[in-house]
Structures are given as C-alpha cells and as structure tokens.
N, C-alpha and C positions, 0 to 999 in steps of 0.2 A: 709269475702268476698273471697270467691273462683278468680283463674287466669281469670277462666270464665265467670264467674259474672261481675268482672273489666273490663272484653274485653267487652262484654255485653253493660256494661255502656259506657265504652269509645266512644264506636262506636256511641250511641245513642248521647252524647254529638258532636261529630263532625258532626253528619247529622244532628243534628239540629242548628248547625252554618255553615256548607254549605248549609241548606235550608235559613238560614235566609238571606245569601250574595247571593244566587238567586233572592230571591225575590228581590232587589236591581235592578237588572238593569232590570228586568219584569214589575217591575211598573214603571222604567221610561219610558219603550217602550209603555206600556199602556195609561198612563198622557201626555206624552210627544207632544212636537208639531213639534216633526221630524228631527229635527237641530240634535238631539244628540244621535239618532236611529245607526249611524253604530259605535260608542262607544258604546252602548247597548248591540247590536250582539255581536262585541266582546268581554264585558264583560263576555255575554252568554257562548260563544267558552269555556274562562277561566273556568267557575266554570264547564261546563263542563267534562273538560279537571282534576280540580280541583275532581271531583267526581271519575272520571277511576282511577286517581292515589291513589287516597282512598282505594278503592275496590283492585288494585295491592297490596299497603304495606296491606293489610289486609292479602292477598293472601301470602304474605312475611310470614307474623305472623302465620298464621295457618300451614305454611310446618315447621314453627320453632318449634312449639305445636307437630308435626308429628316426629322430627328428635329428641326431648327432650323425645317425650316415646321411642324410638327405642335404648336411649343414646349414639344416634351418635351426639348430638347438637353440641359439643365441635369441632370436628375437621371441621364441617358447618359455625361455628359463623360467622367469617371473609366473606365468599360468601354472608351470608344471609344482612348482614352489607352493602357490597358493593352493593349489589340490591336495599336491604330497605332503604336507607337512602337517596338515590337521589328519589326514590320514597316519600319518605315523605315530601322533602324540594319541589319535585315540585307540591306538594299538596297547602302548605305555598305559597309559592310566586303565584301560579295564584287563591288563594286566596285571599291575598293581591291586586293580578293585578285586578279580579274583581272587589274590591271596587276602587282600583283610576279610572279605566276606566269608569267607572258608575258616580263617581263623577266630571270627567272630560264632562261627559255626562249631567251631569246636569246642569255643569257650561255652557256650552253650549247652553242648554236650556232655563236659566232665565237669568244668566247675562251679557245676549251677546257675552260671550269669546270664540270665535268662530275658528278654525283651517281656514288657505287659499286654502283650496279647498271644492271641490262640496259633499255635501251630496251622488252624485252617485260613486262620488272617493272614499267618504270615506265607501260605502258599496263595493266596488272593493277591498279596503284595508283590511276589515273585512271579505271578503270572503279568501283572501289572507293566514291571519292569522286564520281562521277556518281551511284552510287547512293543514295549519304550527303545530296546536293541534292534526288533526288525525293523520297525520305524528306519532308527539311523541305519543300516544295513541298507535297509532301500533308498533312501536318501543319498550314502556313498554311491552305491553302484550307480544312479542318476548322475551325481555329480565326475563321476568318471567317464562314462557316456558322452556328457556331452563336452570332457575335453579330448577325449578320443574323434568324437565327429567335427568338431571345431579344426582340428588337427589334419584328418582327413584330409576335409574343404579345403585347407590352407597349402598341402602338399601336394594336391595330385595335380596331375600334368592338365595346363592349359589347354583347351582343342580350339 
C-alpha cells in the first residue's frame, strides 16, 4: 500500500465515523419530543466544527506531502507539528463532545433528566456556542493560511 492509498483509506475510515456520530444527534432531533433539541444543535455545531478540523489536518498532511518532495520536510517538521496536532486533538474532543451532548440529549428526552432552564434558553445557549465553533473554524482556517503562505515563501524558487 502506497502513502497514498493509506491517506485514501484513512480518510475514508474517519468520515465514516464522523458520519456515523452525525447521524446521532440528527436522529435525536428527528425522534425526539423537543426537551433535548438545543443539546442536538449543539452536538450538531460540534461534529461540525469536528468535520473543518478534519479537512484542516488534512490540509496539514497534504503541504507535509508538498515540503517531503521538495526535501525541505526536515527543517518544517516542528511548524507542521505545532499546527497539526491541535488540529487533530480538536477533531477528537468535539467528537467525543458530540456524543455526550447527544447523549445528554437523550437523557433529557426519555428519562426526565432535564437541566433548570427553558428549552428557549437552552437554544440561546446553542446558538451561543455555534458561535463559539465558527469562531475556532475561522481561527484554524487563519492559522493554516498562514503556514501554507509561510511555506510558500520559504520554497519557491529564488530569481
């Protein structure tokens, strides 16, 4: 198996376990009897949020592929590292946060455990925290940006 083949696969194995933790709070919102609708949303935000930061360390991986034929990877490692790595972990945890959200959601839903306040508060909240993901959303895509243009600068040809 080829780097690329493996990238290939990899990639296909994680979209298809952030489609399967979508569909989690999609069907609660669908089934559900409304009680656990703004923990939904914000599971939603999450896997979201969860999917940009995918598509980012992708975006890590493929300038690492770009700096490895050029055989400047070596003296990149370390930048490529401090980008990709909090991109990957924020992939992890609002992975993670989608499923307790959802499941918080659910508990909500059938076994009465219910937070003290209003389902309008709590889509106030979830808007809140939608907010709070574009935020980082836009924040990665910056911080990829400018090691893509950093990178640029540092590889192209002298005239």
């Amino acid at each position: 198996m080829t780097d690329a083949e493996f990238k290939q696969a990899e990639g296909q194995r994680i979209l298809a376990g952030l489609g399967a933790i979508a569909a989690l709070p999609g069907a609660g919102l669908v089934t559900g009897t409304g009680a656990g609708a703004p923990l939904f949303a914000a599971a939603l935000c999450c896997v979201a949020l969860a999917y940009l930061f995918w598509l980012y360390t992708d975006g890590v991986y493929a300038l690492s592929v770009h700096l490895k034929r050029r055989a400047a990877l070596g003296a990149w490692r370390s930048r490529l590292l401090a980008v990709g790595i909090p991109f990957q972990v924020t992939t992890l945890i609002m992975a993670i946060l989608t499923v307790l959200l959802t499941l918080c959601g659910f508990a909500g839903e059938r076994a009465d455990i219910a937070l003290p306040i209003s389902v309008q508060a709590g889509f106030a909240l979830a808007l809140g925290w939608g907010l709070v993901c574009a935020a980082l959303a836009f924040f990665g895509q910056v911080a990829l940006g400018r090691l893509r243009r950093a990178a640029r600068m540092a590889i192209a040809p002298q005239d």
